[in-house]
C-alpha positions in Angstrom: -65.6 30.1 -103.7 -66.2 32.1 -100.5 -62.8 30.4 -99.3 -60.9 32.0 -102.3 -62.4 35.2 -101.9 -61.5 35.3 -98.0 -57.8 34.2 -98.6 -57.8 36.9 -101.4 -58.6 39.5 -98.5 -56.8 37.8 -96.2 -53.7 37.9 -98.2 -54.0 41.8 -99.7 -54.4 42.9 -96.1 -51.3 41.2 -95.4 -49.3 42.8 -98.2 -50.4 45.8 -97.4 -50.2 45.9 -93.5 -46.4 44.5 -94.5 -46.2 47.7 -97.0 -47.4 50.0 -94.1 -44.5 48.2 -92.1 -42.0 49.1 -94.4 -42.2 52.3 -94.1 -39.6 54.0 -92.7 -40.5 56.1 -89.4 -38.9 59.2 -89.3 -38.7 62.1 -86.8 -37.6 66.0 -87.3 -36.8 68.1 -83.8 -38.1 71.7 -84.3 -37.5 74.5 -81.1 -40.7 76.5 -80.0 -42.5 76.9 -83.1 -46.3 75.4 -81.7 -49.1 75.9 -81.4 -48.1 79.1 -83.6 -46.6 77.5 -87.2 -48.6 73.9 -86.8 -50.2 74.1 -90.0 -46.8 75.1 -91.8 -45.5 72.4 -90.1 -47.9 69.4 -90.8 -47.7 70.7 -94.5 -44.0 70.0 -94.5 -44.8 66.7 -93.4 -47.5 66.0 -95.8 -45.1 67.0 -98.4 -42.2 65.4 -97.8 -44.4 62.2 -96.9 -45.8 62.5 -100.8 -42.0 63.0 -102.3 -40.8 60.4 -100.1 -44.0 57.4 -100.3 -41.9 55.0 -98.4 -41.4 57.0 -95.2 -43.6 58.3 -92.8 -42.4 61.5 -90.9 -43.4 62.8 -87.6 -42.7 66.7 -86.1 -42.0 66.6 -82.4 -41.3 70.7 -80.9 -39.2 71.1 -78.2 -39.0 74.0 -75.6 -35.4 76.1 -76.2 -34.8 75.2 -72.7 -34.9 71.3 -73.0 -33.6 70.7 -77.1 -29.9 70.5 -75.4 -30.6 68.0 -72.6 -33.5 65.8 -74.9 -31.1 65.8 -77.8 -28.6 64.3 -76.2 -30.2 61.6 -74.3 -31.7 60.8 -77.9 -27.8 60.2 -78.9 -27.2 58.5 -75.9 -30.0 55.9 -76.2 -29.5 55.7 -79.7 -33.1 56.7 -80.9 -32.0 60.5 -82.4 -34.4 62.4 -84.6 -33.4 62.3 -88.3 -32.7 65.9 -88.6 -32.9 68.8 -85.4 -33.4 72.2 -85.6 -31.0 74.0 -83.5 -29.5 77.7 -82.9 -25.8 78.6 -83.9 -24.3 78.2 -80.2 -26.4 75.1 -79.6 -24.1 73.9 -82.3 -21.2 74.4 -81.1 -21.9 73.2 -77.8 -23.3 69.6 -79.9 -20.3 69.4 -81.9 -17.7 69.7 -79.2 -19.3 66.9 -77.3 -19.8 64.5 -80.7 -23.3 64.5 -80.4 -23.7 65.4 -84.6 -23.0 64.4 -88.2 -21.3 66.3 -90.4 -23.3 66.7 -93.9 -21.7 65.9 -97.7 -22.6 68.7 -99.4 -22.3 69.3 -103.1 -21.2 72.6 -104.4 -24.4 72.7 -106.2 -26.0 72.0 -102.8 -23.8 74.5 -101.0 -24.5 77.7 -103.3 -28.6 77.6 -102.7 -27.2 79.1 -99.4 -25.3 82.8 -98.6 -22.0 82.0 -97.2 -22.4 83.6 -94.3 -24.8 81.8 -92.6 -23.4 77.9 -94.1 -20.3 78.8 -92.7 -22.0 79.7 -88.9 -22.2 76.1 -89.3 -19.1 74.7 -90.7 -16.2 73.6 -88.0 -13.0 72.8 -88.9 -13.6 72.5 -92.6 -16.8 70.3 -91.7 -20.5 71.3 -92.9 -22.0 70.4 -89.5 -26.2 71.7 -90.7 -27.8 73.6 -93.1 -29.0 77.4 -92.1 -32.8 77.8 -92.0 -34.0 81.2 -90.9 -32.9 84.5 -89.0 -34.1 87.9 -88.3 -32.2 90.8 -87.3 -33.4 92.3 -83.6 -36.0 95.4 -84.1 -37.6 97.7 -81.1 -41.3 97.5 -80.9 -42.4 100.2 -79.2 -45.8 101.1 -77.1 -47.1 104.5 -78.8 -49.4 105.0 -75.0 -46.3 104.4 -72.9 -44.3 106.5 -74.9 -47.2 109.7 -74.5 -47.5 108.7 -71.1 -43.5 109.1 -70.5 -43.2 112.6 -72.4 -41.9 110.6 -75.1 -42.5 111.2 -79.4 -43.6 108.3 -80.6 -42.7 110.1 -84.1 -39.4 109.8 -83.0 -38.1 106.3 -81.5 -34.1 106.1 -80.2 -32.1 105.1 -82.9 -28.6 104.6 -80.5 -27.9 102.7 -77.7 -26.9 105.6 -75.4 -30.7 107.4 -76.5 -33.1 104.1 -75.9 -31.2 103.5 -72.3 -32.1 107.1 -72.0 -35.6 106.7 -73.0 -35.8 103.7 -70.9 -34.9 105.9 -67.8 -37.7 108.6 -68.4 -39.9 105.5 -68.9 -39.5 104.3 -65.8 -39.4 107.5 -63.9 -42.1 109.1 -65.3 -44.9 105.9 -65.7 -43.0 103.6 -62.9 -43.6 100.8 -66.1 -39.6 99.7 -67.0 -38.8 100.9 -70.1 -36.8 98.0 -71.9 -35.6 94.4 -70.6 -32.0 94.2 -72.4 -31.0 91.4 -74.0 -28.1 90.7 -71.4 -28.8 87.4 -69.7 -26.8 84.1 -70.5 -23.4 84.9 -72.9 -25.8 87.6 -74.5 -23.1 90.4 -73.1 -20.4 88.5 -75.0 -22.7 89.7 -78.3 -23.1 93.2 -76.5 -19.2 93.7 -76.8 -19.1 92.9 -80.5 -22.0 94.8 -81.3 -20.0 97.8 -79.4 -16.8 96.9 -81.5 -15.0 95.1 -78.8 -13.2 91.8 -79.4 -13.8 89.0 -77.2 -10.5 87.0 -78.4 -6.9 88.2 -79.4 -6.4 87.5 -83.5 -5.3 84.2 -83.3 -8.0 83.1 -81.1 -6.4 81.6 -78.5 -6.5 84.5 -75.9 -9.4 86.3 -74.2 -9.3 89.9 -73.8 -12.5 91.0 -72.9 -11.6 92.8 -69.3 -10.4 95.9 -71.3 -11.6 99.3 -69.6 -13.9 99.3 -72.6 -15.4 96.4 -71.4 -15.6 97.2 -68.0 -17.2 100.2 -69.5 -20.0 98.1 -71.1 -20.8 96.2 -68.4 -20.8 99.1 -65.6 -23.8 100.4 -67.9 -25.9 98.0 -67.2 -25.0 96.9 -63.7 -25.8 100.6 -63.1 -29.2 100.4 -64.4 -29.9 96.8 -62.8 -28.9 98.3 -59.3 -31.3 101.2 -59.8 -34.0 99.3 -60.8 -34.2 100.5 -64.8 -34.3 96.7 -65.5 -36.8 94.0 -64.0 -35.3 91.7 -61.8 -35.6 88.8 -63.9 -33.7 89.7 -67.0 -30.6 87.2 -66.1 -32.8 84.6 -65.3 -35.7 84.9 -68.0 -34.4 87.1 -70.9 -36.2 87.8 -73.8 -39.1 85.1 -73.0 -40.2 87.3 -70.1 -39.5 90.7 -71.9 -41.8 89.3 -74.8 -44.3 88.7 -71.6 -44.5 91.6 -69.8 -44.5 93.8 -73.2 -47.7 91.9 -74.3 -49.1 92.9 -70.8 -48.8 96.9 -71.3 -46.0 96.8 -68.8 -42.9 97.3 -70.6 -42.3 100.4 -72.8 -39.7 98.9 -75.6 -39.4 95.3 -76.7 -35.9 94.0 -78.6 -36.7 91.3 -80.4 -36.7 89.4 -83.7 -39.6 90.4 -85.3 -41.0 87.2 -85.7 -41.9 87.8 -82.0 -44.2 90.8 -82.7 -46.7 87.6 -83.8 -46.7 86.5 -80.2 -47.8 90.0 -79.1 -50.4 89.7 -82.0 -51.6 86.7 -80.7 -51.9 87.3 -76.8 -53.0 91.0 -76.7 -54.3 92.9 -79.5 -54.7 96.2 -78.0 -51.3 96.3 -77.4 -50.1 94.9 -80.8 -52.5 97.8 -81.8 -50.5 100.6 -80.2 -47.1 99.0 -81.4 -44.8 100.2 -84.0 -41.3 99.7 -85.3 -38.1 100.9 -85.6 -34.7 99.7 -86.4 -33.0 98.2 -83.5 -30.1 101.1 -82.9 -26.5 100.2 -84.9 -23.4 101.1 -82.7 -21.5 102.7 -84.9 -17.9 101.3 -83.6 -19.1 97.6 -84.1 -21.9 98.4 -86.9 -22.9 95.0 -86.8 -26.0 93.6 -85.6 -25.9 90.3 -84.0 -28.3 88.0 -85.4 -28.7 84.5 -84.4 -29.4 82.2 -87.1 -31.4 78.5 -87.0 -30.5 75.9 -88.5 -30.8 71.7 -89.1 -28.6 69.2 -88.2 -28.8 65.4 -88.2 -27.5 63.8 -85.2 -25.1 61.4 -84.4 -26.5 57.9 -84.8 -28.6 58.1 -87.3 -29.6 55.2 -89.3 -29.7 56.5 -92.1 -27.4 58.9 -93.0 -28.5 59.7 -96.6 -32.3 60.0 -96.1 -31.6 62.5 -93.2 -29.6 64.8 -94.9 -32.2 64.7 -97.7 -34.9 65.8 -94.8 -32.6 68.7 -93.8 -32.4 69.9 -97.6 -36.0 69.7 -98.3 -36.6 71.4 -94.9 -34.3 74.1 -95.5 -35.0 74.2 -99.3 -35.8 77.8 -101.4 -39.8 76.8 -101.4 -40.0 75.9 -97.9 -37.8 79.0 -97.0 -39.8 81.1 -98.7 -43.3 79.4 -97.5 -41.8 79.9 -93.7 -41.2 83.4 -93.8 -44.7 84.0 -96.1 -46.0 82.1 -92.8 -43.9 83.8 -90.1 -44.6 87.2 -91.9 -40.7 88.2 -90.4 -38.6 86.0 -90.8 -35.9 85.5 -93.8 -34.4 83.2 -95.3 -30.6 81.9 -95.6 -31.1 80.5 -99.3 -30.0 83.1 -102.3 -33.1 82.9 -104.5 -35.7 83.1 -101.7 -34.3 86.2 -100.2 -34.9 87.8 -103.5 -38.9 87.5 -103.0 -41.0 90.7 -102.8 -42.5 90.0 -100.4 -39.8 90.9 -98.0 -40.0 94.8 -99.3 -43.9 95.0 -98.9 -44.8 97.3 -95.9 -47.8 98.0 -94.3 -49.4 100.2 -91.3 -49.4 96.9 -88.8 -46.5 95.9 -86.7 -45.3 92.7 -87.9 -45.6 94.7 -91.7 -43.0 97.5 -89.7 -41.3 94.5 -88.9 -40.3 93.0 -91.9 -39.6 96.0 -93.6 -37.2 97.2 -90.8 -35.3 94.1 -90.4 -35.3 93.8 -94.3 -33.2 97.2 -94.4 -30.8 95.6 -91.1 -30.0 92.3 -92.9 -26.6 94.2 -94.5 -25.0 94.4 -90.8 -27.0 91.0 -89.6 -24.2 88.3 -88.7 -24.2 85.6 -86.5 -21.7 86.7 -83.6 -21.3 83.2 -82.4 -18.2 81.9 -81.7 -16.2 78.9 -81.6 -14.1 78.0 -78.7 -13.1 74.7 -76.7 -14.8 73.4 -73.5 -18.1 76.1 -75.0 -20.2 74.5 -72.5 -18.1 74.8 -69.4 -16.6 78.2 -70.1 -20.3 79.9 -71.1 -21.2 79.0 -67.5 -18.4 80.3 -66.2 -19.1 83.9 -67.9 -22.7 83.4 -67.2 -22.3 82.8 -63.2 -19.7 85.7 -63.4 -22.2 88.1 -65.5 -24.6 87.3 -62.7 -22.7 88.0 -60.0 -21.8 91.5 -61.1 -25.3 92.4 -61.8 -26.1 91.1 -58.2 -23.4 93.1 -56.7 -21.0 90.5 -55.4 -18.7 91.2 -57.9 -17.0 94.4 -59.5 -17.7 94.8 -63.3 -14.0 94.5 -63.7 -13.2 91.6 -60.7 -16.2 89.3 -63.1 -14.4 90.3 -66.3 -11.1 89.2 -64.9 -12.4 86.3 -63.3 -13.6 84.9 -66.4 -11.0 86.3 -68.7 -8.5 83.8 -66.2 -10.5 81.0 -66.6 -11.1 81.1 -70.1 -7.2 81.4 -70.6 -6.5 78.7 -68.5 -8.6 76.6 -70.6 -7.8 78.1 -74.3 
């Protein structure tokens, strides 16, 4: 008897250790969203784990800085995530060097999504991911820095041409700089279009972005690098070290998604406390906002195809949109039915509140700005290095415009 009951156990931990086995192991890739969104996060995976009893999912974060290098040495070794969550021109760098499956999409499928942001990420006819979640730039504002400056608070620039000038009297008056530009990278290609300027000729296949408009553009803020208006490491840093020194008290306006306003929330409270809100300033010639958009993908390599795609819909679904930006508090979503939540029109006297309801009112002009040209990897660090040189002064605005301008035509 005590045989028969032992190979009973023995044989029912078997089957199940070989039912554990079974299961499929499955990883999603997700860019700088801990220690912040783990609980939103672990939910997913609980609830995708209980739709889906067969297969047992794992969340892995990645720094923005490393997702392009650790993605594709993923590829490369042939052990890719199931589904990845990348930015618009991390796409198109991916696609161009093969690195990611296109998706088969039903129309049903396609029209839980606004056009605009599925077809950030369709190339060439292809659906290459599905959109998750984007937030037009705001200005947060310190109230203290602005009284120190001689500034209203009351009244926050609402143009370009006003906020540089705010960021002058800032500076001048408190010695604290008064806004870190978004500017670093191929940001200045998004600068142009938000100023109206084109980057390419209409059929794509020219760059004309050394116009005296342009030089125009740039001269601004080489000017203000040169005399100091902007910290030293805005080309090398961006918006990482802007969101730093603004949660110190040292920096007088912060351009930002407001999803970022959380960050200040959660490293310094007094000055969360002193921020408010206003609509990041619309230049009237371009009267477009460039907003970069996130989005999934499933890599190239996958095993299974299907069951990844299915990850990146359920991810990316109108309940999980929804449940994100309920959990981000400023963030919105890219599916039609979530977007029509009130909660996006609810205000409030706090600064991510401000937030949501400011960005809410920008999302008419928000558009993802990115754009798709050959060689995108090569010829964004060729305008980067060139960017870089002018704001260091070894280049004329207009010699690094026409530098890159030549090199981008040799190559389109």
């Amino acid at each position: 008897m005590k045989h028969r009951v032992l190979t009973t156990l023995i044989t029912a931990a078997m089957l199940g250790g070989a039912a554990h086995a079974q299961k499929t192991q499955l990883e999603f890739w997700t860019i700088s969203l801990a220690p912040l969104f783990n609980d939103e996060m672990n939910r997913l995976v609980a609830q995708f784990e209980k739709e889906n009893p067969t297969v047992e999912l794992k969340w892995v974060d990645v720094p923005a800085t490393a997702m392009e290098q650790k993605l594709l040495a993923s590829v490369a070794a042939g052990r890719p995530p199931a589904a990845v969550n990348l930015s618009s021109d991390m796409t198109v760098k991916l696609v161009q060097q093969g690195a990611l499956e296109s998706l088969d999409l039903s129309a049903a499928q396609k029209k839980l999504y606004f056009p605009s942001p599925l077809n950030t990420f369709t190339y060439d006819g292809k659906v290459m991911g599905v959109p998750w979640y984007w937030a037009p730039k705001v200005v947060a504002y310190n109230t203290e820095i602005f009284r120190k400056a001689g500034l209203d608070p009351a009244n926050p620039p609402r143009t370009i041409q006003t906020l540089i000038a705010a960021a002058k009297q800032i500076k001048d008056k408190t010695g604290m700089y008064g806004f870190m530009p978004n500017i670093n990278g191929i940001s200045m290609l998004y600068v142009f279009q938000e100023a109206g300027l084109p980057i390419l000729d209409k059929s794509g296949s020219k760059a004309v972005f050394n116009s005296a408009e342009h030089v125009k553009v740039l001269q601004t803020y080489v000017d203000l690098y040169k005399k100091g208006y902007i910290p030293e490491d805005t080309m090398r840093r961006g918006f990482t070290a802007a969101t730093e020194l603004y949660s110190a008290g040292k920096l007088g306006m912060l351009i930002t998604g407001p999803q970022f306003i959380l960050r200040v929330q959660n490293d310094n409270k007094a000055i969360f406390d002193q921020t408010r809100v206003a609509p990041y300033p619309i230049n009237i010639a371009g009267n477009v906002i460039h907003t970069g958009l996130m989005g999934f993908m499933v890599p190239k390599g996958v095993r299974d195809k299907a069951l990844a795609q299915k990850l990146a819909l359920f991810l990316t679904n109108d309940v999980n949109q929804l449940q994100f930006s309920k959990v981000t508090k400023t963030t919105f979503p890219s599916t039609v039915k979530a977007s029509t939540d009130k909660f996006f029109k609810q205000g409030g006297a706090d600064a991510v509140s401000q937030g949501r309801l400011v960005a809410s009112t920008e999302l008419k002009r928000a558009k993802d700005l990115t754009l798709v040209y050959p060689d995108a990897s090569k010829l964004n660090k060729v305008f980067k290095d060139n960017i870089e040189a002018a704001m260091a002064g070894q280049k004329s605005a207009k010699q690094a415009l026409d530098d890159i301008v030549k090199a981008w035509n040799a190559s389109l």
